[in-house]
C-alpha positions in Angstrom: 0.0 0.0 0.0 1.0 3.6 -1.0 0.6 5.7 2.3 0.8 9.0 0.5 -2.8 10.4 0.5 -4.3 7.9 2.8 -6.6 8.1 5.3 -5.2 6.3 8.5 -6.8 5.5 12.4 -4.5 4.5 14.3 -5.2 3.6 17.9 -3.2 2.8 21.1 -1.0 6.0 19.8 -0.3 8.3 23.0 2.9 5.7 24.1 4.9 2.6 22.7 4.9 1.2 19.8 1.9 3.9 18.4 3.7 7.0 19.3 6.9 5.8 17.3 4.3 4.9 14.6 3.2 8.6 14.7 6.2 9.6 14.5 6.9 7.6 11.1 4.0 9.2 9.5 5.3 12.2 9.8 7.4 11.4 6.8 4.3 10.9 4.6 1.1 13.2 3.4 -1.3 11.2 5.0 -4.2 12.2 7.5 -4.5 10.0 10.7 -7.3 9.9 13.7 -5.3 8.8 16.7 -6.9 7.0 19.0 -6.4 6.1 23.1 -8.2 6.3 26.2 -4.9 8.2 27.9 -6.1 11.3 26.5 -3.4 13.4 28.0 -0.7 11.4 26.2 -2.8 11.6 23.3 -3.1 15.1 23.4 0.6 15.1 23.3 1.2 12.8 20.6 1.6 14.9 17.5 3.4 14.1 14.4 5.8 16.8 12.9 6.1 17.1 9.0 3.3 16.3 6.8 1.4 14.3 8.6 -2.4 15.7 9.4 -3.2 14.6 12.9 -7.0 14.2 14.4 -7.2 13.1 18.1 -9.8 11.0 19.6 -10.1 10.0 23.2 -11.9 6.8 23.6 -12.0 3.5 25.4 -12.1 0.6 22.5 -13.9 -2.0 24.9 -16.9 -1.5 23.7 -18.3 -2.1 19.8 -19.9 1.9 20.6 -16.9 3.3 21.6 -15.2 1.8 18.0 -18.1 3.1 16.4 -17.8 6.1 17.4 -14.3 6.5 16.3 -15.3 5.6 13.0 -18.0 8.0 12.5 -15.2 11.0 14.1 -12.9 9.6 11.1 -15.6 9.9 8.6 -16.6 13.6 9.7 -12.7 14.5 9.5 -11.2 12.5 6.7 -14.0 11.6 4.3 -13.3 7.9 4.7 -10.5 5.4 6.2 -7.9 3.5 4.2 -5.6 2.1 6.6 -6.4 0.8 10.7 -3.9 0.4 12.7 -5.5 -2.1 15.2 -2.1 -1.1 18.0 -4.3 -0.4 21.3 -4.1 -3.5 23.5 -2.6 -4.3 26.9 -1.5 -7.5 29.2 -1.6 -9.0 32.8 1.4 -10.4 34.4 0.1 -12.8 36.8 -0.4 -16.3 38.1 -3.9 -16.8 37.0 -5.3 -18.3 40.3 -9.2 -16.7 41.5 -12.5 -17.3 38.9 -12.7 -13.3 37.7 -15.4 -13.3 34.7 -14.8 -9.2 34.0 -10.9 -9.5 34.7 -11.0 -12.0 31.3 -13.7 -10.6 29.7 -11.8 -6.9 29.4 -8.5 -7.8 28.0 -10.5 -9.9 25.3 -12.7 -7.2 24.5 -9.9 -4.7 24.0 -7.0 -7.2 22.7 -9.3 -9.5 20.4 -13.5 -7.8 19.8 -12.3 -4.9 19.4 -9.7 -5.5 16.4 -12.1 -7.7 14.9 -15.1 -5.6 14.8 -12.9 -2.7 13.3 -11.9 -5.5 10.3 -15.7 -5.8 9.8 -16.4 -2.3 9.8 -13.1 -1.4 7.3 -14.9 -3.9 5.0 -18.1 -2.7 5.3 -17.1 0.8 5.0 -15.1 0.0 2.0 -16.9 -2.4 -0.2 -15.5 -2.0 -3.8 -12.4 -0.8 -2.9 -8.9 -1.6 -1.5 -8.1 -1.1 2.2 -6.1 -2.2 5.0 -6.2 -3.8 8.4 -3.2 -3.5 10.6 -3.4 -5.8 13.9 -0.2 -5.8 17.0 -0.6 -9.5 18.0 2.4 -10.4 18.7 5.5 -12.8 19.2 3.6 -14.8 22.5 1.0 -15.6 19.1 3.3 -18.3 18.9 5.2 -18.8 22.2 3.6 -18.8 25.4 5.1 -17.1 28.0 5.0 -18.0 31.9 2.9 -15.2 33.9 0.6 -14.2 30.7 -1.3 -16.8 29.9 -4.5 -14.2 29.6 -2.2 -12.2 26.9 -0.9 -15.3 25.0 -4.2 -16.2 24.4 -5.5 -12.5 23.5 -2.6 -12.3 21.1 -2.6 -16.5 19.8 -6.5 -15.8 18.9 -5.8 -13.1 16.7 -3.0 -15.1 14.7 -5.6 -18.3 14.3 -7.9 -15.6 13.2 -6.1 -14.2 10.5 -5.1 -17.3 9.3 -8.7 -18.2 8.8 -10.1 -15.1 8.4 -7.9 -14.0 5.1 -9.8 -17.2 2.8 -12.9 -15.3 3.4 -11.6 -11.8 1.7 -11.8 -10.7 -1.5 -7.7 -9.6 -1.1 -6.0 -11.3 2.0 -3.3 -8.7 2.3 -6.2 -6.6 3.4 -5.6 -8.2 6.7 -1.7 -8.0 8.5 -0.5 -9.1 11.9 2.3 -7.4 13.5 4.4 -10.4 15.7 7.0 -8.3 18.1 9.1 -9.4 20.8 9.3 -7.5 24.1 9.2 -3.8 23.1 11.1 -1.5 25.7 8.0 0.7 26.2 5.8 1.1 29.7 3.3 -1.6 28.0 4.8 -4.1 30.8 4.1 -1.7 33.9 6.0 -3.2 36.9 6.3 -6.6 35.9 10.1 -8.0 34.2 10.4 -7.5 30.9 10.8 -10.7 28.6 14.0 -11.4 26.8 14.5 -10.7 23.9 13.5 -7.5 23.4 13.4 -4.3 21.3 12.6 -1.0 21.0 9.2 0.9 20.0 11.2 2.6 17.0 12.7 -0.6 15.3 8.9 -2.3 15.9 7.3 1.0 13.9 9.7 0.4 11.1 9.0 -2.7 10.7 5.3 -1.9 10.2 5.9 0.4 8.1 8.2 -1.1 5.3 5.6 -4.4 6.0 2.6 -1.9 5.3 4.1 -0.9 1.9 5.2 -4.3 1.0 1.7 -5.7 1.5 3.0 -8.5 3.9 0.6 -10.5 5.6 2.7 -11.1 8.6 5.4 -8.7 10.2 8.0 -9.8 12.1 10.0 -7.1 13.4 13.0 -9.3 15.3 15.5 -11.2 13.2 16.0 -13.2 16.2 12.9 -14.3 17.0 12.5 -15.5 13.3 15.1 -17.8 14.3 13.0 -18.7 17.3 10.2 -19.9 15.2 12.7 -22.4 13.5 14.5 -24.4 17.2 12.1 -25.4 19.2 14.9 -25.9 21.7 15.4 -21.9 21.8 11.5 -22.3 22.5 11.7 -24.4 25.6 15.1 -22.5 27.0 13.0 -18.9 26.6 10.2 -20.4 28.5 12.3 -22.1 31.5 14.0 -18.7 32.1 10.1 -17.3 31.7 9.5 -19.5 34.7 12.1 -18.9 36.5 11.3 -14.9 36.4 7.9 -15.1 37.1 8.7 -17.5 39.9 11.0 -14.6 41.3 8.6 -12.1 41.2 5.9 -13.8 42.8 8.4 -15.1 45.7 9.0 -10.8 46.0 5.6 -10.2 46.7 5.1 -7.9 43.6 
């Protein structure tokens, strides 16, 4: 896809991984709703250079509050080309006490809410091209010890896409986004997994995959080779353990 003239929402963009995107954009003509419920962040999220930035404060846990957004991008762009499915965000826990709501909201954010916006993109855009940008991410394939909830958040979305894609007139309408650990505050408190990155290299990534119309983006090299030793698998998940283990032993 050609971002020059497009017509973007991007959402999780006041921190991480969609600040560094906004920042990228800033090297093309293109008009982009950002979206997040930190609306002070968001309100200082702003794109230098050509970039035309609309800011939208909203919580995406709810298919209202996504519709909503849609409607705001419609008023101020004309239409939407490009979503940028980025909001999401993970417990690091030892899953132990029956809590219905605690598992209901990070599926609503990290998994409804992505979905829904695919349905409305193609809705919205019936007889022409667009594109749907998802952050899963690299715990799509590996499951880390202490986010179980997120693994599966992040593992629905890959089986998902996979499926999803036969179903579309063009599959690389539909992209996942697979990073590593990204040294952002995603992670709050908890230990940060190894290996990771930063938010920069990850919005790179997405864009060069964005242009290339890949269906799947994986911004590490090294976890590549992950996906090909299984060993490296098991190794990454003992020391997972053993950190998770730690933390819980430190009362935090």
């Amino acid at each position: 896809m050609r971002l020059d003239n497009k017509n973007v929402i991007l959402t999780g963009a006041a921190s991480g991984i969609g600040r560094a995107l906004l920042d990228q954009f800033s090297g093309f003509s293109v008009r982009v709703m950002t979206a997040d419920c930190d609306a002070a962040g968001l309100g200082e999220a702003r794109a230098e250079g050509r970039a035309q930035i609309f800011p939208h404060p909203c919580d995406l846990c709810l298919p209202g509050a996504v519709d909503g957004l849609f409607e705001h991008a419609l008023q101020a762009m004309g239409g939407v080309d490009l979503f940028i499915a980025n909001a999401g965000f993970a417990y690091y826990e030892k899953l132990e006490q029956p809590d219905w709501q605690h598992i209901q909201r990070i599926f609503e954010v990290n998994v409804f809410s992505p979905i829904y916006a695919l349905q409305k993109m193609r809705a919205l855009n019936p007889n022409q091209s667009f594109k749907v940008v998802v952050t899963a991410s690299a715990m799509s394939h590996l499951g880390v010890p202490g986010y179980a909830l997120y693994s599966a958040t992040k593992a629905s979305l890959h089986r998902f896409a996979e499926t999803y894609r036969f179903e579309l007139e063009d599959p690389r309408s539909l992209a996942l986004v697979y990073p590593i650990a990204t040294r952002t505050a995603f992670f709050g408190s908890s230990p940060r997994a190894w290996p990771s990155q930063s938010a920069e290299q990850v919005a790179r990534a997405m864009i060069r995959g964005i242009q290339r119309d890949q269906l799947e983006i994986y911004p590490s090299a090294v976890f590549r080779l992950f996906m090909y030793l299984p060993f490296l698998h098991r190794l990454e998940q003992t020391i997972e353990a053993r950190r998770l283990r730690k933390w819980l032993e430190n009362g935090l």
